[in-house]
N, C-alpha and C positions, 0 to 999 in steps of 0.2 A: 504493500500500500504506500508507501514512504517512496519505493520508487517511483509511482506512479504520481503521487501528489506535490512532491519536493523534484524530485529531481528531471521529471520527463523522459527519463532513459537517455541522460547525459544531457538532454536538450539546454533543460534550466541552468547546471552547472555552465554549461558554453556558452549561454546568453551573458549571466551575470560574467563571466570573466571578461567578455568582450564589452559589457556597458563600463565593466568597472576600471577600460583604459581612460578612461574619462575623470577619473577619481585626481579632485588636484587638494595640493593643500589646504585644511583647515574646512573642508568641507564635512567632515563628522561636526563640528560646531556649529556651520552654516546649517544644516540638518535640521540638528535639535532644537534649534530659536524658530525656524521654518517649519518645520512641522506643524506645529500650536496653528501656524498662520495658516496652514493648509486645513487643519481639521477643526475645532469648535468654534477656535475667534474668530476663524472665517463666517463662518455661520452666526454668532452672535454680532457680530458687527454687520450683516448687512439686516440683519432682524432689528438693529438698532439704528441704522439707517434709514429703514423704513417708516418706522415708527414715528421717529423724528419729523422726517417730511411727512407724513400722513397728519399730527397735530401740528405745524405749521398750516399748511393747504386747506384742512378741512373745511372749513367753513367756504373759500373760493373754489373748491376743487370739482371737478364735472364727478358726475357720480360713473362713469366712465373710469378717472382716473384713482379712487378710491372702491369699486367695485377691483380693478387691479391689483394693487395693493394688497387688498386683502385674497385674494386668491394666492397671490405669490409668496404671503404669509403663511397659511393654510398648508400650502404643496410644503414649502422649505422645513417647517416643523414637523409636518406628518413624515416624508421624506429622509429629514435627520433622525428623528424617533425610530426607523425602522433601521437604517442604517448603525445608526451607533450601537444599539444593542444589539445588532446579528456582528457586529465585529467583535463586539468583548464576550459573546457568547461561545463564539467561532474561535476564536485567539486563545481561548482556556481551554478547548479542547485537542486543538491543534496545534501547540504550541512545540517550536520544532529551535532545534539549536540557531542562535543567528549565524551571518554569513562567517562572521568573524571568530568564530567559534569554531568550524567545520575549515574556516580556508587563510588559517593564521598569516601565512605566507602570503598573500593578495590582500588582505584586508586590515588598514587602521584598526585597530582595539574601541570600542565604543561603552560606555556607562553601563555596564549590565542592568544595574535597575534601574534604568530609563527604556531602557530599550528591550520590552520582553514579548513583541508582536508577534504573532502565528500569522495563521492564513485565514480573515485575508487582510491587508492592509490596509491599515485607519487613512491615512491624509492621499492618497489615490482614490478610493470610495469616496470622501467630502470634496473632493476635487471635481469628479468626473458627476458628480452627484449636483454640485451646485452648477456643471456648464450647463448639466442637461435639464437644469430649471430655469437658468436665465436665458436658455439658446433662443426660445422662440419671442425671451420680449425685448432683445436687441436686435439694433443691424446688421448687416453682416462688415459692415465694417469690425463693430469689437467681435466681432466670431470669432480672428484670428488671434485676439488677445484671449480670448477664454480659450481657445485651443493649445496659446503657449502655455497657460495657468496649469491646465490639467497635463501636458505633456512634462513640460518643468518640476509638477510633482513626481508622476511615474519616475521620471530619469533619477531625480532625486534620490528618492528613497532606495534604490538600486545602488548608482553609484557611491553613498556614505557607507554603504554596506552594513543598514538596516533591516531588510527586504530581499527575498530574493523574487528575482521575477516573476514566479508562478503566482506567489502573495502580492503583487503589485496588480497581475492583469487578476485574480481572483474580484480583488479589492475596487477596482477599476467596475468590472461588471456588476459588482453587487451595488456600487455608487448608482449607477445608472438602471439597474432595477429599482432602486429606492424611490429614483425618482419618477419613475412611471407610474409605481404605486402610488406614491403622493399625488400626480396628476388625475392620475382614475379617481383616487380617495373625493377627490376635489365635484369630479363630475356626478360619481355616485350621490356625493349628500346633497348636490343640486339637486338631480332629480328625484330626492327624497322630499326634500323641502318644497319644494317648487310648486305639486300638483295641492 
């Protein structure tokens, strides 16, 4: 099983060696202060963004751009709530040696108890999770800036040698499950409410 879910039958190991020529100084540190940015505070700062413009506007605001809002609020919280706890659920069960652990020879030494992630990965899942909520109420102009966001993470957690790949794309798709549930969540209690 450990082959099959760690390692891809050599697949995983050849990926990570090959992301982690990318590995430059000090980037175990860059990491650990980036991560937080990638997984909660990301989410509580734009839940506090919102908010903010929402009691500023409200009184001028079209019920157009306030019906928004609060959809976008709805999706990001139901979305993170399913998210975060299928990661620390998943993460206690799977919890598998980090890279640095298994590939002393390739990889910086990292904070053991900082760093005790399984499969799948917290800040790729809040990543891939928050493009795939804000994709449709931007332009596509910032698409390619949410595109670097969520790829910036993946690469991240790889190259400080956090993560190994399989845990990155696991974490990546469960992000963007999350948020399709969130979005259904959204349409379902319309038309509960509605009729």
């Amino acid at each position: 099983m450990e082959e099959l879910l760690y390692d891809w039958f050599g697949l995983n190991d050849w990926i990570f060696a090959g992301l982690y020529f990318l590995h430059f100084p000090g980037v175990g540190e860059f990491w650990r202060v980036m991560s937080y940015a990638y997984s909660y505070w990301a989410v509580a700062l734009i839940v506090l963004a919102i908010s903010s413009r929402y009691l500023r506007i409200r009184h001028r605001a079209t019920e157009f751009q306030l019906e928004r809002m609060s959809a976008f609020l709805v999706e990001l919280i139901t979305a993170f709530s399913i998210v975060w706890c299928t990661v620390y659920t998943f993460q206690n069960v799977t919890l598998m040696p980090r890279p640095w652990v298994i590939r002393p020879d390739l990889v910086a030494a990292q904070v053991p108890l900082l760093w005790h992630e399984g499969l799948p990965a917290s800040a790729p899942a809040i990543a891939v999770m928050l493009v795939s909520l804000a994709w449709r109420h931007l332009d596509q102009e910032k698409h390619k800036l949410l595109i670097a966001y969520a790829a910036l993470g993946c690469m991240l957690s790889v190259i400080s040698g956090v993560n190994w790949p399989v845990e990155v794309a696991v974490g990546a798709l469960l992000g963007w499950v999350g948020a399709k549930v969130g979005q259904w969540y959204l349409r379902f209690a319309r038309r509960i409410v509605a009729p």
